[in-house]
TIVO-2410 file (N, C-alpha, C; in nm, 3 decimals):
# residues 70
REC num residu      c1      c2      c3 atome chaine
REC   1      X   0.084  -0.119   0.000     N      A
REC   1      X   0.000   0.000   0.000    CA      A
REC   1      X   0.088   0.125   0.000     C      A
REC   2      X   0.042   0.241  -0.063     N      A
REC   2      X   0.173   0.331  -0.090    CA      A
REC   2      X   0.105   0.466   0.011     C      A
REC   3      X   0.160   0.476   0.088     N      A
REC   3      X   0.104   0.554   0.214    CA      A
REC   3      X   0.119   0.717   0.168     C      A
REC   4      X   0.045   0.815   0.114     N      A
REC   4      X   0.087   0.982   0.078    CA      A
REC   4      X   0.087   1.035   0.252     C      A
REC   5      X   0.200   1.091   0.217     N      A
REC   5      X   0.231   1.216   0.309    CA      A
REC   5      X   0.046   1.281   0.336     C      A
REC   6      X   0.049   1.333   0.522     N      A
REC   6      X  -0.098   1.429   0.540    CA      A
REC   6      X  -0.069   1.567   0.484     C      A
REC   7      X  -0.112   1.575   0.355     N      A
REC   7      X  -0.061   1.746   0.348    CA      A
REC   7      X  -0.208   1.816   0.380     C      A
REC   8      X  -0.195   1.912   0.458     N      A
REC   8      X  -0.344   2.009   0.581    CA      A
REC   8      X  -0.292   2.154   0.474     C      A
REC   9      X  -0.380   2.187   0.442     N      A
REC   9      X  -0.428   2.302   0.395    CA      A
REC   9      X  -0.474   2.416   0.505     C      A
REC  10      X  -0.442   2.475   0.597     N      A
REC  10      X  -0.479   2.538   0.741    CA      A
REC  10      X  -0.644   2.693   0.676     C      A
REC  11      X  -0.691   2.656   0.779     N      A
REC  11      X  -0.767   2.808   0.718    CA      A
REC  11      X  -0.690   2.906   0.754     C      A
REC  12      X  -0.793   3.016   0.626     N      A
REC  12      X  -0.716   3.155   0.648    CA      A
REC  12      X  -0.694   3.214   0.817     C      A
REC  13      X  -0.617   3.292   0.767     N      A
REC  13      X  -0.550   3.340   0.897    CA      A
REC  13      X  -0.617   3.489   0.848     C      A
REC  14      X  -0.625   3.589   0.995     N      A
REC  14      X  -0.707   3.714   1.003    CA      A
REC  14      X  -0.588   3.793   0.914     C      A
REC  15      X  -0.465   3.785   0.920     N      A
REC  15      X  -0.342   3.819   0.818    CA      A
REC  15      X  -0.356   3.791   0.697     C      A
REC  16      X  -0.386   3.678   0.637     N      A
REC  16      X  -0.372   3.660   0.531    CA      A
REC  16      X  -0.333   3.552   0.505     C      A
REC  17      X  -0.377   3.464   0.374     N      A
REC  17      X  -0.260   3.341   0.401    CA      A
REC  17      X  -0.336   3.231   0.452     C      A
REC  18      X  -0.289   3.100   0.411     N      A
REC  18      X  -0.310   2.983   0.465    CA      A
REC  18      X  -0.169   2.914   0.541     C      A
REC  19      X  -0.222   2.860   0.657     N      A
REC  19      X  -0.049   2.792   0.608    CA      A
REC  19      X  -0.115   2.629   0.583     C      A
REC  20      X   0.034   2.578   0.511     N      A
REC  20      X   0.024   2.444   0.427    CA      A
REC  20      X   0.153   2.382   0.538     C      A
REC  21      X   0.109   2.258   0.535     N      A
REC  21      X   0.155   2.141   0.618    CA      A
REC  21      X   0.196   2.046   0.591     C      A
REC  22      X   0.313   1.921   0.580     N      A
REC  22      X   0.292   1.791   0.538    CA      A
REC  22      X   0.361   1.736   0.679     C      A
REC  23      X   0.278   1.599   0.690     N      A
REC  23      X   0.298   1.552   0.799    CA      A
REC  23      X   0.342   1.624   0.924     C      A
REC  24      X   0.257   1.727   0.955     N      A
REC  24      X   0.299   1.849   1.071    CA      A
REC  24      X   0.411   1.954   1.044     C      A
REC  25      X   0.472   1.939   0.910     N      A
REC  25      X   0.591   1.996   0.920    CA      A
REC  25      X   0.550   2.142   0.837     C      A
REC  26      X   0.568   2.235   0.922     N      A
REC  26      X   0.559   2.364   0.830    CA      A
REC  26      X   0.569   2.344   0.669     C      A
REC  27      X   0.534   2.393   0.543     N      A
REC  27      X   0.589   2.438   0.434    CA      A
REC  27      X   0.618   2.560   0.469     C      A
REC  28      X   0.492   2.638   0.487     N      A
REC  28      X   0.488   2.779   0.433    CA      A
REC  28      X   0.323   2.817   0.455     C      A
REC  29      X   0.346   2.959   0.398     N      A
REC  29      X   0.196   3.058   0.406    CA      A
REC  29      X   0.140   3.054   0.267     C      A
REC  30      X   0.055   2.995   0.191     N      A
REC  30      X   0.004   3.004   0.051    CA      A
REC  30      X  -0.112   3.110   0.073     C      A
REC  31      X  -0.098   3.159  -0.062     N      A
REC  31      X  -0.178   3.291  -0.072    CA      A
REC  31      X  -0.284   3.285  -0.187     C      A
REC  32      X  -0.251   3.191  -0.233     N      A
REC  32      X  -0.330   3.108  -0.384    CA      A
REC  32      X  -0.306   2.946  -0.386     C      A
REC  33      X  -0.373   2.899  -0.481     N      A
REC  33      X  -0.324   2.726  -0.513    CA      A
REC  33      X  -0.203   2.722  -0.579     C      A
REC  34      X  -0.160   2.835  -0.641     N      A
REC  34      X  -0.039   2.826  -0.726    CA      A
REC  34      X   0.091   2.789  -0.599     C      A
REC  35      X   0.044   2.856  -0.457     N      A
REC  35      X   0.185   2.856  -0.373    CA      A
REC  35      X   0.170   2.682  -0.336     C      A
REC  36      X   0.033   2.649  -0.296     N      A
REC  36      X   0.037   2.505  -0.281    CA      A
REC  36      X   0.111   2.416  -0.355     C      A
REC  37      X   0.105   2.413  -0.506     N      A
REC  37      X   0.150   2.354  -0.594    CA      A
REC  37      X   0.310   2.380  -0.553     C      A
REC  38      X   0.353   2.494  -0.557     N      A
REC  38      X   0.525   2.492  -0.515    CA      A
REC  38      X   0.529   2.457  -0.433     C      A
REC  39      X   0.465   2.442  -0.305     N      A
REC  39      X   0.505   2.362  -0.175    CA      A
REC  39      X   0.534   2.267  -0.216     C      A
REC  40      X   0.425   2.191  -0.278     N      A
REC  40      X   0.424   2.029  -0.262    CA      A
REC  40      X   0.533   1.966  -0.346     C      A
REC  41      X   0.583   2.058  -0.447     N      A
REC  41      X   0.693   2.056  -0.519    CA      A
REC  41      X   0.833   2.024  -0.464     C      A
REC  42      X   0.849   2.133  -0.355     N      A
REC  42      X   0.961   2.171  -0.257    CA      A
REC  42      X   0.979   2.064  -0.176     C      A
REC  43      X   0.845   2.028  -0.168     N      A
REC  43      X   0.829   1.859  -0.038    CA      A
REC  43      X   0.848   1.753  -0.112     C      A
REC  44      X   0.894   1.747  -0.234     N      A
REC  44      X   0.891   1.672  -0.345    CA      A
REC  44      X   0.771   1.540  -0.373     C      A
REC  45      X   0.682   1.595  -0.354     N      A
REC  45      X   0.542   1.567  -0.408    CA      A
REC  45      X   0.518   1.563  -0.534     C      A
REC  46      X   0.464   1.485  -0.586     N      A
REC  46      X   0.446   1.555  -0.741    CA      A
REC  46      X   0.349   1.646  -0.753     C      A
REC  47      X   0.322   1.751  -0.774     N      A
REC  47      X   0.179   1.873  -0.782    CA      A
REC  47      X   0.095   1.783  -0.921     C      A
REC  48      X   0.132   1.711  -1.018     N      A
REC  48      X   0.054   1.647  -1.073    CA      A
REC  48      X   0.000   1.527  -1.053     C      A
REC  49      X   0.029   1.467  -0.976     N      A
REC  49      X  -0.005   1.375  -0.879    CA      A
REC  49      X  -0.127   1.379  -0.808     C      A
REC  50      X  -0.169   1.535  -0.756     N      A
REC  50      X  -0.221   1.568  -0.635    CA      A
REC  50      X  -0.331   1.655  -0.735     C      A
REC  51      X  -0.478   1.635  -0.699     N      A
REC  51      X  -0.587   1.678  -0.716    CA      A
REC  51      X  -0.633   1.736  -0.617     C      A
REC  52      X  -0.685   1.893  -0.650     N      A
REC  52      X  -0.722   1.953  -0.493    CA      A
REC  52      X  -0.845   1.920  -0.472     C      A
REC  53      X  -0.946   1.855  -0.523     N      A
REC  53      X  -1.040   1.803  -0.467    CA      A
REC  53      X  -1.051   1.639  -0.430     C      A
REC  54      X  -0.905   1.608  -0.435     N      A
REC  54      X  -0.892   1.493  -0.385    CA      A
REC  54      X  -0.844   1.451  -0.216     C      A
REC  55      X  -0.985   1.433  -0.094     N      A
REC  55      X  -0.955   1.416   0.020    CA      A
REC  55      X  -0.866   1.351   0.071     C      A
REC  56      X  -0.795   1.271  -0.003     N      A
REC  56      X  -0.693   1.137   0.040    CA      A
REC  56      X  -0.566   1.236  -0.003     C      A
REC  57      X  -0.531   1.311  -0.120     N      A
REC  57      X  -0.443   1.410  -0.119    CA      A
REC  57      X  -0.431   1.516  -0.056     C      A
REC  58      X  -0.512   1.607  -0.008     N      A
REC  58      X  -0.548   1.711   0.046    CA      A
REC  58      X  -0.643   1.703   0.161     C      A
REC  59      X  -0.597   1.780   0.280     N      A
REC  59      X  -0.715   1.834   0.356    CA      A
REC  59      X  -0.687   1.958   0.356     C      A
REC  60      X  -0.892   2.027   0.353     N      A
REC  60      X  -0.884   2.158   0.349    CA      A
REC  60      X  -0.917   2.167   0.478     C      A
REC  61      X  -0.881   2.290   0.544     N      A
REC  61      X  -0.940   2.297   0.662    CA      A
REC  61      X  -1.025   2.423   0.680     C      A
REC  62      X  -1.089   2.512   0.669     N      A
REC  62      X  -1.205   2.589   0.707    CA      A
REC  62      X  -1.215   2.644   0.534     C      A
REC  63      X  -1.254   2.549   0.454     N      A
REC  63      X  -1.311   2.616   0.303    CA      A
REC  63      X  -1.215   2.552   0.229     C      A
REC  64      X  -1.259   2.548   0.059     N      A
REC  64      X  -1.149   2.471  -0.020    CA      A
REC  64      X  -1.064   2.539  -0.078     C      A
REC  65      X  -1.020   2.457  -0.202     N      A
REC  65      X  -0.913   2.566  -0.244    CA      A
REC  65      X  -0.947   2.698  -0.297     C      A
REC  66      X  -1.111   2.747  -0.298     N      A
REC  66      X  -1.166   2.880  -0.372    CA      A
REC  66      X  -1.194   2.964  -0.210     C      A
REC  67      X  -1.085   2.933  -0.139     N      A
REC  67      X  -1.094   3.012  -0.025    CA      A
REC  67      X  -0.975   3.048   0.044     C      A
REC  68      X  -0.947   3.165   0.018     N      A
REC  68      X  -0.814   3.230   0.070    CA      A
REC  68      X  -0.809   3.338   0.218     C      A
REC  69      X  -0.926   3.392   0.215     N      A
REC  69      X  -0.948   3.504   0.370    CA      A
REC  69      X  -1.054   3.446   0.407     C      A
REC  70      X  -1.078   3.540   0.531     N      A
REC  70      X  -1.185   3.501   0.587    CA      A
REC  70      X  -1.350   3.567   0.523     C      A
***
């Protein structure tokens, strides 16, 4: 069974920004899906690999990816 990394999508923050997660570990603050995609890149994920409406790839946490503020 090929186990994916938890990558957490965090809700917006009153600042701005999401932050993005894999297996607890900080990436970063995404400000669009485009920064997601370089995260998961950086985490060496494949970003084509990964469907953002796919729950087993992604969790969103307060709204999906068409949600950036509050």
């Amino acid at each position: 069974m090929d186990e994916r990394p938890l990558v957490v999508v965090h809700p917006p923050s009153a600042t701005g920004g999401r932050r993005v997660t894999v297996d607890a570990e900080p990436l970063g603050t995404a400000y669009e899906p485009g920064d997601v995609v370089d995260f998961l890149s950086r985490a060496g994920i494949d970003p084509d690999a990964v469907w953002f409406d796919d729950p087993t790839a992604l969790e969103w946490r307060g709204g999906g990816p068409d949600v950036w503020t509050l």
